[in-house]
C-alpha positions in Angstrom: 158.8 143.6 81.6 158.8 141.5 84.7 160.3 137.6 84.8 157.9 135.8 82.9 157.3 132.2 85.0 155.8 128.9 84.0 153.6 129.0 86.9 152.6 132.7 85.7 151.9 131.5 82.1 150.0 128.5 82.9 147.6 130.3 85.5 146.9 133.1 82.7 146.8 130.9 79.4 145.4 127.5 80.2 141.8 128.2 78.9 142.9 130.0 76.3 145.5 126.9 75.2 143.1 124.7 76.2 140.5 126.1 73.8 143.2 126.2 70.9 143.8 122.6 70.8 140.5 122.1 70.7 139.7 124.0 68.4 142.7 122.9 65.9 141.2 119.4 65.8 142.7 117.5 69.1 140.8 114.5 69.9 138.7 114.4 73.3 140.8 112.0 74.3 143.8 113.8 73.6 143.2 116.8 74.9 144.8 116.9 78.3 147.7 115.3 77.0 148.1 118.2 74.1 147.5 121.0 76.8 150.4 119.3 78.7 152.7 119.1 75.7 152.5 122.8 75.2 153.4 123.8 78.3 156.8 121.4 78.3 157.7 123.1 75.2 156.9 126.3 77.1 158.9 125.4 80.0 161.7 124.2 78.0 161.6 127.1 75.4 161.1 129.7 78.0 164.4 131.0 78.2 164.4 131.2 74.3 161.3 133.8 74.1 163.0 137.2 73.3 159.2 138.9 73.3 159.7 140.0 69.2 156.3 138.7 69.4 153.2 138.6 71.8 153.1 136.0 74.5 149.9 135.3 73.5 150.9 134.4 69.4 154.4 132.5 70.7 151.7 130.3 72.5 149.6 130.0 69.7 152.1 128.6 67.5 153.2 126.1 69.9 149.4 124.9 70.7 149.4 125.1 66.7 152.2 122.6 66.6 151.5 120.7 69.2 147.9 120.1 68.0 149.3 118.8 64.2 151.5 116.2 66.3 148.3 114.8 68.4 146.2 114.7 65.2 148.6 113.1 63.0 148.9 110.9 66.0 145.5 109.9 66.9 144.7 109.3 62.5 147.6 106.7 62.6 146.1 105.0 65.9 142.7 105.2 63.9 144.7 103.5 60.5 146.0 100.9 62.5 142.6 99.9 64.2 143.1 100.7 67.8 140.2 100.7 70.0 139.1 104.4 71.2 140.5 105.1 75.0 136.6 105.9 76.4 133.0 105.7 75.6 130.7 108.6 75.6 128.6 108.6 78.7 125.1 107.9 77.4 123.2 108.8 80.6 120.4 111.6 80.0 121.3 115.1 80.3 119.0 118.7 80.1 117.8 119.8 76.9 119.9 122.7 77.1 123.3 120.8 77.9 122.1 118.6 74.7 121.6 121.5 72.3 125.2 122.6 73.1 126.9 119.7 72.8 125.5 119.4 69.8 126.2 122.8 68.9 129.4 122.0 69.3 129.9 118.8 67.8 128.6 120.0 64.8 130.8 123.3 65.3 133.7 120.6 65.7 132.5 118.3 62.6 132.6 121.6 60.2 136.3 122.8 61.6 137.2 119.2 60.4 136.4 119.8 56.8 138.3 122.6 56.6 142.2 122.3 55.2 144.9 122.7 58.4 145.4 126.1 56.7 142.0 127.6 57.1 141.0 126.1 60.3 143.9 127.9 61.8 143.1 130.7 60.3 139.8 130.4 61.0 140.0 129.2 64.4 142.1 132.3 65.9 140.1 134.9 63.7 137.1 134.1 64.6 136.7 131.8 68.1 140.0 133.3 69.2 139.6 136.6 68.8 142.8 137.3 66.7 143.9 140.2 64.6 145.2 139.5 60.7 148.8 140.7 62.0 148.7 138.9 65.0 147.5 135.5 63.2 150.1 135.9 60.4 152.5 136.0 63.6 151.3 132.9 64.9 151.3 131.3 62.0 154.8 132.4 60.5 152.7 133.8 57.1 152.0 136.9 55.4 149.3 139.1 56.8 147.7 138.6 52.7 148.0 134.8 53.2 145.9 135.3 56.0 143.8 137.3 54.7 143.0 135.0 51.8 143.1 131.7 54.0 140.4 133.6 56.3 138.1 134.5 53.4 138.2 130.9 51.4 137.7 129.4 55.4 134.8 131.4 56.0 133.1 130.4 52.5 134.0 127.2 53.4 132.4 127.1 57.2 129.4 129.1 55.5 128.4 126.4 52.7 129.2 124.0 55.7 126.5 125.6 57.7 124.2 125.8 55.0 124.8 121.9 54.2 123.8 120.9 58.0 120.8 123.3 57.9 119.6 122.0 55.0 120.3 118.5 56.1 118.3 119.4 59.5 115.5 121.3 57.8 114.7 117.6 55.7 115.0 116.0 58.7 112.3 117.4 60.7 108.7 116.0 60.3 
């Protein structure tokens, strides 16, 4: 296996690290920030990786971590009343730009509901790609735990759906 390098790491995992703080509930405003934090911890952990495990799940669990530190973080800034960093832009966009955003706010409103368990779980399965094994890696659980986690997450993003369809449907003239 050749020398793995920060520089290597970062040019073939940023998206996909980028993505999983994201998706494990990082604030907007956060974001760049948590990306950064994961790959200090990869650069100072580097030497540490003996490869027992994919490169791709050793990230995972950091961006995991990482991500429970900036949303812990950004609650107790919310608790003690600070003001948000930035503003949506409000300008006008095209209808198609619209119907994803919203797509994914609502996308990002449902992964909220779900416990810090499942929306891992959730979030590699099914955005990410992952196996059962491979999450259970990641995760430092059982492959059943997963298994379970992944089957109570998806009832739960299901019903979810349902809710916000139902809630659109009565919306609509």
């Amino acid at each position: 296996m050749p020398a793995l390098t920060l520089e290597t790491i970062y040019a073939e995992h940023f998206e996909m690290v980028w993505r999983a703080v994201r998706r494990f509930g990082v604030p907007d405003r956060s974001l760049d920030d948590a990306v950064q934090d994961v790959f200090l911890v990869v650069h100072r952990r580097l030497d540490d990786f003996e490869g027992r495990s994919s490169l791709r799940t050793w990230l995972y669990g950091i961006a995991r971590r990482v991500a429970h530190d900036h949303r812990r973080r950004a609650s107790r800034k919310e608790r003690d009343g600070e003001l948000p960093e930035s503003v949506a832009d409000a300008s006008p966009s095209p209808r198609e730009t619209a119907e994803v955003a919203e797509a994914v706010a609502v996308l990002h409103e449902i992964l909220a509901q779900l416990s810090d368990d499942q929306r891992d779980v959730f979030v590699l399965a099914e955005l990410e790609q992952m196996t059962a094994p491979e999450i259970a890696e990641a995760l430092d659980a059982k492959v059943n735990t997963v298994y379970s986690r992944l089957r109570l997450a998806r009832a739960a993003f299901n019903a979810a759906v349902a809710r916000h369809t139902a809630r659109d449907d009565r919306s609509r003239p």
